[in-house]
C-alpha positions in Angstrom: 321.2 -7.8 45.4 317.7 -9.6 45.0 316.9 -8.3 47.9 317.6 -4.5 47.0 316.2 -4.7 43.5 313.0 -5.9 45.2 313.4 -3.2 47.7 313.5 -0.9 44.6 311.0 -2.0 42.8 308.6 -1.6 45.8 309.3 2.3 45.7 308.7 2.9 42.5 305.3 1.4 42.7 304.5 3.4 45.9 305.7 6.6 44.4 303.3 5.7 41.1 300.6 5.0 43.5 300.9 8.2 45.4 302.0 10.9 43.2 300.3 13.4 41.6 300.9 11.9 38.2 297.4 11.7 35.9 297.5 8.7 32.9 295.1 9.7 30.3 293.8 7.9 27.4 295.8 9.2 24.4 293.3 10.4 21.4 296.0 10.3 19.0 294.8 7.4 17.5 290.6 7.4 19.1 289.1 9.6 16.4 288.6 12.6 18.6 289.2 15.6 17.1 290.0 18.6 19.5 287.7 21.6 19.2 289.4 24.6 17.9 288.0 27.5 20.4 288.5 31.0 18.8 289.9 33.8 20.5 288.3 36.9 21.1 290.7 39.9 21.3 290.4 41.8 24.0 288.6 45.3 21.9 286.0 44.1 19.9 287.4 46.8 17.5 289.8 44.2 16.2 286.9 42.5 14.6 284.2 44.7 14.1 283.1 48.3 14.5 281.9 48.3 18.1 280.1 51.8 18.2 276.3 51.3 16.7 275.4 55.2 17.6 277.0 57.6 20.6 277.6 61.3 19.5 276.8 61.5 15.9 273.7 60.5 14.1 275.2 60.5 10.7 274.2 56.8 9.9 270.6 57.1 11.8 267.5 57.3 9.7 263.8 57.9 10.6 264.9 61.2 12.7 261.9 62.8 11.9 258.2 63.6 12.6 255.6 61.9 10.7 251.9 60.1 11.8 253.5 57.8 14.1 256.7 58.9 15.5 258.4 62.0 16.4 262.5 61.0 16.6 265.2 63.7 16.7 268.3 64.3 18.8 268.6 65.5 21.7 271.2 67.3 24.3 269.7 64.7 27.4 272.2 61.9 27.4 273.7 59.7 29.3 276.9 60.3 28.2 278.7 62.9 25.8 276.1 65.5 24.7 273.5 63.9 22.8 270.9 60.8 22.7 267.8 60.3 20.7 265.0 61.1 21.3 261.7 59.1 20.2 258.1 59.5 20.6 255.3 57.2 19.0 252.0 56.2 18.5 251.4 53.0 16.7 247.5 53.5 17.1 247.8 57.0 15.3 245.5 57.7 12.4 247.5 56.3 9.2 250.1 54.7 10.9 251.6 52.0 9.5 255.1 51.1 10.5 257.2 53.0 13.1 260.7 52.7 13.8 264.3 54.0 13.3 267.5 52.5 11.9 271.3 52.3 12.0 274.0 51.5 9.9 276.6 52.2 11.9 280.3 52.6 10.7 279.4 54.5 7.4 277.3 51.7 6.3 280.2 48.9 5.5 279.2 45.2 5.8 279.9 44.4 9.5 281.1 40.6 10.0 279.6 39.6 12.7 279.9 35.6 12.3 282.9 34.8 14.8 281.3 36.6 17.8 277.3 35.7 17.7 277.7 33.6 20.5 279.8 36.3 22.4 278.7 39.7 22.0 275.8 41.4 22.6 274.1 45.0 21.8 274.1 47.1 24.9 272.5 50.6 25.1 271.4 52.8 27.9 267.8 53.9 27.5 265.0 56.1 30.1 261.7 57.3 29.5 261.0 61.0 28.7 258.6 61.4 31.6 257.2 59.1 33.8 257.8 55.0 33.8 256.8 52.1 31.2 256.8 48.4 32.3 257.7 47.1 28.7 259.9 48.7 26.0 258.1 47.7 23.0 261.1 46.8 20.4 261.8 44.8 17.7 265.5 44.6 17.2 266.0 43.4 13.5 269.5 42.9 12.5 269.5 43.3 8.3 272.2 42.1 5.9 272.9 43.3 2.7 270.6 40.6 1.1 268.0 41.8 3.1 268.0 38.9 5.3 267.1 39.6 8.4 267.1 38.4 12.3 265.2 39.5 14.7 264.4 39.5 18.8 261.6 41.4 21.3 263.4 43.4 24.2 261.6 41.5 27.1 262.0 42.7 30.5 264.8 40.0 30.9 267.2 41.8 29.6 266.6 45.1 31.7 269.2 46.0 34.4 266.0 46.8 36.5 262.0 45.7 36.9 260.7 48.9 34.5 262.0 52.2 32.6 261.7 55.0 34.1 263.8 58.7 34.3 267.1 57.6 35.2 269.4 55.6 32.8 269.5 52.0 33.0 271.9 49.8 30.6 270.2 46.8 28.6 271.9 44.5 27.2 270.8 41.9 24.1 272.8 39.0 23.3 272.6 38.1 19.6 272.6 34.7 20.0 269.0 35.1 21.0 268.1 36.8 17.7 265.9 34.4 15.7 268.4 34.3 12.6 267.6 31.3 10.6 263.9 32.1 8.9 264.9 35.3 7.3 268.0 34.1 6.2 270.3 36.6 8.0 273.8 36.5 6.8 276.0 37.1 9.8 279.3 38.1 8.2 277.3 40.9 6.3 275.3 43.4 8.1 273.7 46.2 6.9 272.4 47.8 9.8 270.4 47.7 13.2 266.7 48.8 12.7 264.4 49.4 15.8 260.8 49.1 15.3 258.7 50.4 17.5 255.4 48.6 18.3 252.7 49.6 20.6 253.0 53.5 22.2 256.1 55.7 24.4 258.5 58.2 24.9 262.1 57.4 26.0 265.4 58.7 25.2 268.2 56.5 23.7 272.3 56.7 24.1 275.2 54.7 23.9 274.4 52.2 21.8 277.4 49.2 21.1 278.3 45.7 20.8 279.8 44.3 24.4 281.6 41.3 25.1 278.6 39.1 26.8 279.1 36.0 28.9 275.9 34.5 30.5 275.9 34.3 34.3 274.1 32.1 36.1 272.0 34.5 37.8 268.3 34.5 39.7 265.8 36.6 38.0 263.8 39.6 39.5 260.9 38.8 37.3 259.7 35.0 35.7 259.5 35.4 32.2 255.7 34.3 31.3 255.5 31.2 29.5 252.9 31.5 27.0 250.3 28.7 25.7 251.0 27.2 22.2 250.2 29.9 19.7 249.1 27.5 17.2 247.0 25.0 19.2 243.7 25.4 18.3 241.2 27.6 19.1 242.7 30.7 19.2 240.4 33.5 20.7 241.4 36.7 19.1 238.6 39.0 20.2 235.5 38.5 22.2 234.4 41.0 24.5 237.8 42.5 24.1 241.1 42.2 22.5 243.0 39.6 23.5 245.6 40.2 26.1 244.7 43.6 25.3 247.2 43.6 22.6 245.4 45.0 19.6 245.3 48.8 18.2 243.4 51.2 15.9 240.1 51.3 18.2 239.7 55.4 16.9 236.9 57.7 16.0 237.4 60.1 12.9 236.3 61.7 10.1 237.2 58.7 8.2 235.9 55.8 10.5 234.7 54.4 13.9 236.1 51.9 15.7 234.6 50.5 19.0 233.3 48.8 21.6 229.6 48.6 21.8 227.0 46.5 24.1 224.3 47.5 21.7 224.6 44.3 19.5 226.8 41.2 20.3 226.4 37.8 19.7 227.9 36.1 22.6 229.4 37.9 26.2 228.7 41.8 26.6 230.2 43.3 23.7 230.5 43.0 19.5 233.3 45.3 18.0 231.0 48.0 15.6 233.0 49.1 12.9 231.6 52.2 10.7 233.7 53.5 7.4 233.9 55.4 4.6 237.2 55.2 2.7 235.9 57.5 -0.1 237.2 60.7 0.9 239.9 62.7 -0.2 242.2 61.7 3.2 240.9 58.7 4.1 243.6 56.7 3.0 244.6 54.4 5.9 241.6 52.1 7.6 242.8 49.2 9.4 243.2 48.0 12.8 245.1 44.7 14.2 245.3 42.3 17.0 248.2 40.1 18.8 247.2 37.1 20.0 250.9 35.9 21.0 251.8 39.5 22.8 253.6 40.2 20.3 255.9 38.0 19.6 256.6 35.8 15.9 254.1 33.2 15.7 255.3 30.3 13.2 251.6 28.8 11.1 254.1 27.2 8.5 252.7 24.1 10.1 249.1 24.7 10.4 248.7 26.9 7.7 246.5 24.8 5.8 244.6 23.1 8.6 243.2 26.2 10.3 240.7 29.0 9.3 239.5 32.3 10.5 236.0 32.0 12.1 233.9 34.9 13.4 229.9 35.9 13.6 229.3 39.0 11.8 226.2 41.3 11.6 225.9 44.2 8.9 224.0 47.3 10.6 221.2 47.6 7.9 219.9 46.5 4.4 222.0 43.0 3.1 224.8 42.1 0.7 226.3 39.6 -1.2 230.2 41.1 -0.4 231.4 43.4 2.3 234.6 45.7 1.8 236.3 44.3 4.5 239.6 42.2 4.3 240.7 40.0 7.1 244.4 38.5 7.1 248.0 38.2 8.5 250.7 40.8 8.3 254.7 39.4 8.9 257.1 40.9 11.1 258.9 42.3 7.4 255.1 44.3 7.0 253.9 41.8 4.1 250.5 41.2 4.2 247.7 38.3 3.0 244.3 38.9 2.7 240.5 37.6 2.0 237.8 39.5 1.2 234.2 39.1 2.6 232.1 37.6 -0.2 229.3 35.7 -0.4 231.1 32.0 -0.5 232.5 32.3 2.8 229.3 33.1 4.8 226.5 31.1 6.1 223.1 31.5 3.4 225.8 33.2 0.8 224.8 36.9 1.9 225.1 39.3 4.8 222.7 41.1 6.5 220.9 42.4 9.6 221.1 39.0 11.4 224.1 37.2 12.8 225.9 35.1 10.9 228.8 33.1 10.7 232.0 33.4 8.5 235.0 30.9 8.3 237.9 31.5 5.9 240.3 28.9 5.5 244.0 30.6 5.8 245.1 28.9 2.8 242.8 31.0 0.9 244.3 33.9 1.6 245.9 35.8 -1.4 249.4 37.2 -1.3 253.1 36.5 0.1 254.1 36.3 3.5 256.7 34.5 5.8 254.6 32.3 7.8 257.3 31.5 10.5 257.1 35.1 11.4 253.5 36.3 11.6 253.5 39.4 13.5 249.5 39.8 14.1 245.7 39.5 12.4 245.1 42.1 10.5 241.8 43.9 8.9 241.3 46.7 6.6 238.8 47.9 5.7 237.8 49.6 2.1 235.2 51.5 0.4 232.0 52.2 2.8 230.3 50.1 5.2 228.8 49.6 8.9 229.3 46.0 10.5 229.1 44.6 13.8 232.0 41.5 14.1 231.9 39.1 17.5 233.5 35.2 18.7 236.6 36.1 16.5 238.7 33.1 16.2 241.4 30.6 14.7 240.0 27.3 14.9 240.9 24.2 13.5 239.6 22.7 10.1 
């Protein structure tokens, strides 16, 4: 009997040994706690009104023509019978914002909370004519505290390398929307607004929230990693914009803004700027530069270690002041400004001679979010004629 208990004992270990039996550590009593996954339905319907805009324009405002943009329906679509159809010109003569917005689904509070990891906005977009290499958006998802998220349409999230006449589907996931310094409230939502920077043409269609699950995938184009926008100095013009990302070089009734080699301090060129904001129409007289291609740039940090610093030249006769304000404008369109007196010039007056200017930006007067600056920005009032070169953020 010894024998065959032995026997049997000798079994049981081999079968222990060679099943397929796993022994895990229990976590019953380990502190663990499981991680509750939710689960998605299978129509996004359940949770929240999928459809942002297909056939009926009902909830979309800005369809209409104006300085900058020209936005209406249209019978080209990708699907169904109508899209929209949107022309602009951020550079226009009193332009000052562009865009369109959405609030789809009648304009109820959409909860989006549970599925901002999982879902993204998809639409199907193609240019009017021709082909663009960018599509120059600002998607801003609003709550009804006006908080606000927001996120550039890069070329990542393209189905191919550039817009052109035939449909093609992108698709932005809202976990990339930068959420947090404009205090979106997810479980809220107002609407979608699109602004549109820069200048184009395209037609718009089938826009929805999808289901999105990243995939590891190889891209067909590196997305360019930029320098540090806040590392100092900052070159915003020279010779030229920067990046070439700056607007409102125009020539009107009103003012003239350009280029010249006539006068410059440094390189080949000085930007000569020539106004008179004292007629009956000449209400809007600013121009703006980039220097992060237009994405946010966050100063919070340096906002009271940096300054503006630029050589500027007045075309004739001198001055203790000149009426033009250099400052920041947000991605919301709040702006800060300084105005060119005597304290913040070398010798305490302008005049026919180069000279230099700094502005601290923590003198600049007004409200903005500086996590989100959108660009520099100038505007000029009253009359003048001044020639402005080496414009830059440096360091304190």
């Amino acid at each position: 009997m010894k024998i065959l208990k032995n026997w049997y004992s000798f079994i049981l270990v081999a079968i222990l040994l060679t099943s397929c039996v796993e022994l895990k550590k229990a976590t019953l009593y380990d502190g663990v706690a499981p991680v509750e996954k939710v689960v998605l339905p299978d129509d996004i319907s359940v949770i929240v009104e999928s459809e942002i805009y297909d056939e009926d324009a009902t909830d979309v405002w800005g369809l209409e023509k104006d300085l900058c943009q020209e936005a209406s329906v249209s019978d080209v679509a990708y699907s169904g019978k109508e899209s929209l159809k949107i022309t602009w010109n951020r550079d226009a003569k009193g332009c000052a914002w562009s865009g369109i917005g959405i609030g789809w689904d009648g304009w109820a509070g959409k909860d989006l909370s549970l599925i901002m990891s999982s879902v993204a906005i998809q639409m199907y977009v193609r240019t009017q004519k021709g082909k663009a290499f960018g599509l120059p958006f600002v998607l801003t998802l609003i709550d009804y505290s006006d908080g606000m998220g927001f996120l550039y349409t890069t070329n990542k999230y393209f189905e191919r390398s550039s817009i052109d006449e035939e449909w093609q589907k992108v698709v932005v996931p809202l976990k990339d929307f930068e959420i947090t310094s404009e205090n979106l409230d997810p479980s809220n939502i107002k609407q979608l607004q699109i602004e549109l920077q820069q200048s184009g043409s395209v037609y718009l269609d089938d826009i929805s929230l999808v289901f999105f699950e990243e995939q590891p995938q190889t891209p067909w184009m590196v997305e360019e990693k930029l320098a540090s926008p806040i590392s100092m100095p900052q070159s915003i013009f020279d010779d030229e914009f920067v990046n070439g990302n700056g607007w409102g070089l125009a020539s009107d009734d009103c003012k003239t803004i350009e280029w010249t080699d006539v006068e410059k301090k440094s390189g080949d060129k000085s930007l000569h700027l020539r106004w008179d904001k004292q007629g009956d129409n000449c209400r809007f007289n600013s121009f703006g530069v980039s220097w992060n291609k237009w994405h946010p740039v966050d100063m919070s940090s340096v906002r009271e270690s940096v300054a503006f610093e630029f050589e500027v030249k007045m075309a004739s006769g001198t001055a203790t002041s000149i009426p033009l304000k250099v400052g920041f404008e947000d991605y919301s369109g709040a702006k800060v400004f300084a105005s060119l007196t005597a304290d913040l010039v070398e010798g305490n007056s302008y005049g026919p001679e180069w000279k230099k200017v700094r502005i601290p930006v923590s003198t600049l007067s007004g409200k903005i979010d500086y996590k989100k600056i959108k660009q520099v920005y100038f505007d000029l009032t009253e009359k003048g004629a001044v020639y402005l070169d080496d414009f830059r953020l440096v360091a304190l």
